[in-house]
C-alpha positions in Angstrom: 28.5 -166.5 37.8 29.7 -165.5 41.3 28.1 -165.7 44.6 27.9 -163.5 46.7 30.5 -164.1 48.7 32.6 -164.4 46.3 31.8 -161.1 45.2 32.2 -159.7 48.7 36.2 -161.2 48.7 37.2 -159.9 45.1 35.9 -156.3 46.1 35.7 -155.6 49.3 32.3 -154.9 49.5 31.0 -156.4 52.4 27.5 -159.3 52.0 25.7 -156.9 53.9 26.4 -154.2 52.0 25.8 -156.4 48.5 22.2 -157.4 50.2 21.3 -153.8 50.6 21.7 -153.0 47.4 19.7 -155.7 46.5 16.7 -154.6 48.8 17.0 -151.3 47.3 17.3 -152.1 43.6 20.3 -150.4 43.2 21.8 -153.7 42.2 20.2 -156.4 41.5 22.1 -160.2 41.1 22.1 -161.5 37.5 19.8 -164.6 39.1 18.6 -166.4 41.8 19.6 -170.2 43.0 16.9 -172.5 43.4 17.8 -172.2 46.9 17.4 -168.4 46.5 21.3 -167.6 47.0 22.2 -164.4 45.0 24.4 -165.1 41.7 26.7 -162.1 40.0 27.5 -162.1 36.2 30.3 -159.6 34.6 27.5 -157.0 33.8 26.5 -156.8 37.2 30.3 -156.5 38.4 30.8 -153.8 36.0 27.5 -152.1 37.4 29.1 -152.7 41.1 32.1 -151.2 40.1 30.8 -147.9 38.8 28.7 -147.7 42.0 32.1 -148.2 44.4 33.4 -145.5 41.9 30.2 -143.2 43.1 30.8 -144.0 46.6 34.6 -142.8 46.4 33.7 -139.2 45.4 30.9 -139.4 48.0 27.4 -139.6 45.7 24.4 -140.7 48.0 23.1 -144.2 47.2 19.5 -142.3 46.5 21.8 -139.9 43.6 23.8 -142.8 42.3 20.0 -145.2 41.7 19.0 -142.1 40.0 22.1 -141.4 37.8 22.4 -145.0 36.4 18.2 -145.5 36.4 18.1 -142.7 34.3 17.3 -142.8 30.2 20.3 -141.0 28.6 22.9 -143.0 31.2 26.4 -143.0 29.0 28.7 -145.4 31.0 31.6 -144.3 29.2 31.2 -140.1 30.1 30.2 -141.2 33.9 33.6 -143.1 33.5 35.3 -139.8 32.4 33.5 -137.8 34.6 34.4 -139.9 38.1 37.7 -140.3 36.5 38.3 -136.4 36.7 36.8 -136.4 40.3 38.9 -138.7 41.7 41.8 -137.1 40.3 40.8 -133.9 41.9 40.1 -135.8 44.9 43.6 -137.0 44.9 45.4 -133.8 44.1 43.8 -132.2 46.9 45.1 -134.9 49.1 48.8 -134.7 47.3 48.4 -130.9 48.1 47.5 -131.7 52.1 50.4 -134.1 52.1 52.4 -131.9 50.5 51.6 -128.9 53.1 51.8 -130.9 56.4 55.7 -132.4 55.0 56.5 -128.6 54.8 55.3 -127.0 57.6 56.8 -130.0 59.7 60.3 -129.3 58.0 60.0 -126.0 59.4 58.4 -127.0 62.9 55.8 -124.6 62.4 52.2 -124.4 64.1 50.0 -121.9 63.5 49.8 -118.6 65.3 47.2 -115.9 65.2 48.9 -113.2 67.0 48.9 -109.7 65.6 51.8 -107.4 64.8 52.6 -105.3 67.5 54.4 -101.7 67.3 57.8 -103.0 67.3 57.5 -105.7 65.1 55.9 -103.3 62.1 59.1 -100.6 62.9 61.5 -103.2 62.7 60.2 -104.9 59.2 59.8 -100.8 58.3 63.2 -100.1 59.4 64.7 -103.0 57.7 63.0 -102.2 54.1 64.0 -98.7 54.3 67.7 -99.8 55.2 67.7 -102.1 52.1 65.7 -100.0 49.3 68.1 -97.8 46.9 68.5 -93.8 47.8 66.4 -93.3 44.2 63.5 -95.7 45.6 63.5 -93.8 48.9 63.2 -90.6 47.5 60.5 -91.6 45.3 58.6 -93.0 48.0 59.2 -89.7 50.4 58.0 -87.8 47.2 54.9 -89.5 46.7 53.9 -89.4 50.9 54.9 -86.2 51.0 57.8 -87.4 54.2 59.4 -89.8 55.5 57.1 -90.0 58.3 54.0 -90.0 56.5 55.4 -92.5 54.0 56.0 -94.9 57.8 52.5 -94.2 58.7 50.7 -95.4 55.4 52.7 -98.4 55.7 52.5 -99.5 59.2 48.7 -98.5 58.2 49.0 -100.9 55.6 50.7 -103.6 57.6 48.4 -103.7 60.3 45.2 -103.8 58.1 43.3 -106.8 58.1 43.3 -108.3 55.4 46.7 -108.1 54.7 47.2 -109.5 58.6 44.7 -113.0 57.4 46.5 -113.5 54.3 50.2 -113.4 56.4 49.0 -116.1 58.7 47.1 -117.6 56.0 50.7 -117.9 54.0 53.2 -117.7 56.7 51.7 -119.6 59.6 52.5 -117.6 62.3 53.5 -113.9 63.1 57.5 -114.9 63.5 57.6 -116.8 60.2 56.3 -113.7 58.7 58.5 -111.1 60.1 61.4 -113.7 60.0 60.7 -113.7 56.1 60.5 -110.0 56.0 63.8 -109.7 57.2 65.4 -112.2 55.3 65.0 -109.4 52.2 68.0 -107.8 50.8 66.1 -105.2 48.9 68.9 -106.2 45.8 66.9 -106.8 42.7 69.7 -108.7 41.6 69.2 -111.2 44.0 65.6 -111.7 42.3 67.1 -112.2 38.3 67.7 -116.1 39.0 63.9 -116.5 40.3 62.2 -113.8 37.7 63.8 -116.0 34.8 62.9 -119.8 36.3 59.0 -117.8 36.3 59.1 -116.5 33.1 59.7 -119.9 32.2 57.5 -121.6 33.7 54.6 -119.3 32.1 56.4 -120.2 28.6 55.8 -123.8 29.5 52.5 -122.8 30.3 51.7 -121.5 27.7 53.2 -124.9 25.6 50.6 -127.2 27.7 47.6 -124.9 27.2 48.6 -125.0 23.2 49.1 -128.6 23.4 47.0 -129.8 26.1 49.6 -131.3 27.7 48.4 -132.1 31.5 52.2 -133.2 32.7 54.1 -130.1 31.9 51.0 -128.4 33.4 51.7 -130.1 36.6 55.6 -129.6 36.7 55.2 -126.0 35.6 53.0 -125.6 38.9 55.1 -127.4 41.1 58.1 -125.5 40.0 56.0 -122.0 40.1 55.6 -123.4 43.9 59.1 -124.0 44.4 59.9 -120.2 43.0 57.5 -118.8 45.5 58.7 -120.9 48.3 62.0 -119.2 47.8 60.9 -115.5 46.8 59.0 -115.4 49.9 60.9 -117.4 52.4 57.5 -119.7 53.0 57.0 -123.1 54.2 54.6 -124.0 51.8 53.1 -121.8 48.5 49.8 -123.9 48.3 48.0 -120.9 50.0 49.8 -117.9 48.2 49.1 -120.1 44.9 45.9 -120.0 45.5 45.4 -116.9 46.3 47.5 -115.9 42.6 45.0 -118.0 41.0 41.9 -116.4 42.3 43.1 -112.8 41.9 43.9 -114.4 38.1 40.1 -114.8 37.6 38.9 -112.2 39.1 41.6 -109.2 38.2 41.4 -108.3 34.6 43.8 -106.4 34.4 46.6 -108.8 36.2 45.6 -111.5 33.7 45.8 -109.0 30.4 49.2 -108.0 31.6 49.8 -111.8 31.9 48.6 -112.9 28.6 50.0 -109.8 27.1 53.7 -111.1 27.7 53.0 -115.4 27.4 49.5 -115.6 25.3 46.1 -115.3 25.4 44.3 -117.1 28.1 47.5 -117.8 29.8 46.7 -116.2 32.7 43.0 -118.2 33.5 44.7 -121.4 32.5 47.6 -120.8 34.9 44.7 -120.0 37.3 43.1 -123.1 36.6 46.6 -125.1 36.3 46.8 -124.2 40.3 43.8 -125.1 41.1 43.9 -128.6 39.4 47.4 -129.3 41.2 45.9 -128.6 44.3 42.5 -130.4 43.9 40.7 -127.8 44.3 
């Protein structure tokens, strides 16, 4: 048997707090001293602790009385189930952390200014400089000019959606057009990162088969890494995301997916993202 102050020093829980619960019934002490001092056995410690394990993923003291009052209470599956939570809770975190040490490698603060004239003509001009002859005819053929193929684009650049998910990934206007600019139009230069992704979709593929929740984890981190470096970005936790959403809600993108690495590759790549990130 412990008192309560003992209790209070080997968990952190405060008397106060241990008291509460007691005038609440949400924990009760094993017994009472003659004196009327509060006594703790291991049953009640193990009770305490699932309860700290509520208030860590936020569950109301009203919601966690009800959970363990109630009939059908499986210790064990609440384990599991707070278990999962807290990991999520902590990947989200890992994900925050993760985000603020890149953006401050690149010194970046967020920006919400729009593309003017000059910046959309100098991202066109640059993609047109760096595109193959064949590719620019192709494109003129399918505008109808040159001029109209400009137009669509700047259209296209400027609309808003595209405009919240730049920022969204980028940060800021400059980081955008900076990474824009940075493209050589040279497939070539994109063989080294298409092959470290189809791999990463193989390995996939191996944890989905095999349930194996650490390759999922590297294979995301390393999917991150590849679109850091595709897209010149700070951080891919937002373009990630976005990738898994379109996963589960484009049926098409995710057939073409599972049509090259396996069926259900694409949701469990989707839902591989969203783990990493806590979300």
């Amino acid at each position: 048997m412990k008192t309560v102050k003992e209790v209070a020093e080997i968990t952190g829980v405060s008397i106060r707090t241990l008291r509460y619960y007691d005038e609440i019934g949400l924990l009760k002490p094993a017994r009472l001293t003659e004196a009327g001092y509060r006594l703790y056995d291991n049953q009640a410690l193990e009770k305490l602790q699932q309860i700290m394990f509520f208030r860590e993923i936020e569950v109301s003291l009203a919601g966690i009385k009800e959970i363990m009052e109630n009939p059908g209470y499986n210790k064990e599956q609440v384990l599991l189930t707070q278990k999962a939570l807290l990991e999520k809770k902590r990947n989200s975190l890992n994900g925050l952390i993760e985000l603020i040490t890149d953006v401050m490698k690149g010194v970046n603060t967020m920006s919400f200014e729009a593309f003017n004239d000059d910046d959309v003509q100098q991202i066109l001009d640059h993609m047109i400089e760096c595109i193959s002859q064949e590719e620019l005819e192709r494109q003129i053929k399918k505008y109808g000019s040159i001029d109209k193929m400009r137009e669509q684009m700047t259209e296209n650049l400027k609309n808003e959606q595209t405009m919240a998910d730049l920022f969204k990934w980028y940060g800021s206007k400059e980081k955008a057009v900076e990474a824009a600019l940075q493209s050589t139009g040279n497939k070539e230069d994109l063989v080294p990162q298409q092959n470290e992704n189809e791999e990463v979709y193989r390995q996939l593929a191996i944890a989905k088969e095999t349930g194996n929740t650490e390759l999922e984890k590297v294979s995301v981190a390393k999917l991150a890494e590849i679109y850091k470096e595709l897209f010149k970005l700070d951080n891919a936790r937002s373009i990630l995301l976005d990738l898994a959403k379109e996963y589960l809600k484009e049926e098409k993108l995710a057939e073409v997916t599972d049509a090259q690495y396996g069926e259900g590759v694409a949701v469990y790549a989707a839902h591989a993202i969203y783990n990493y990130y806590g979300v």
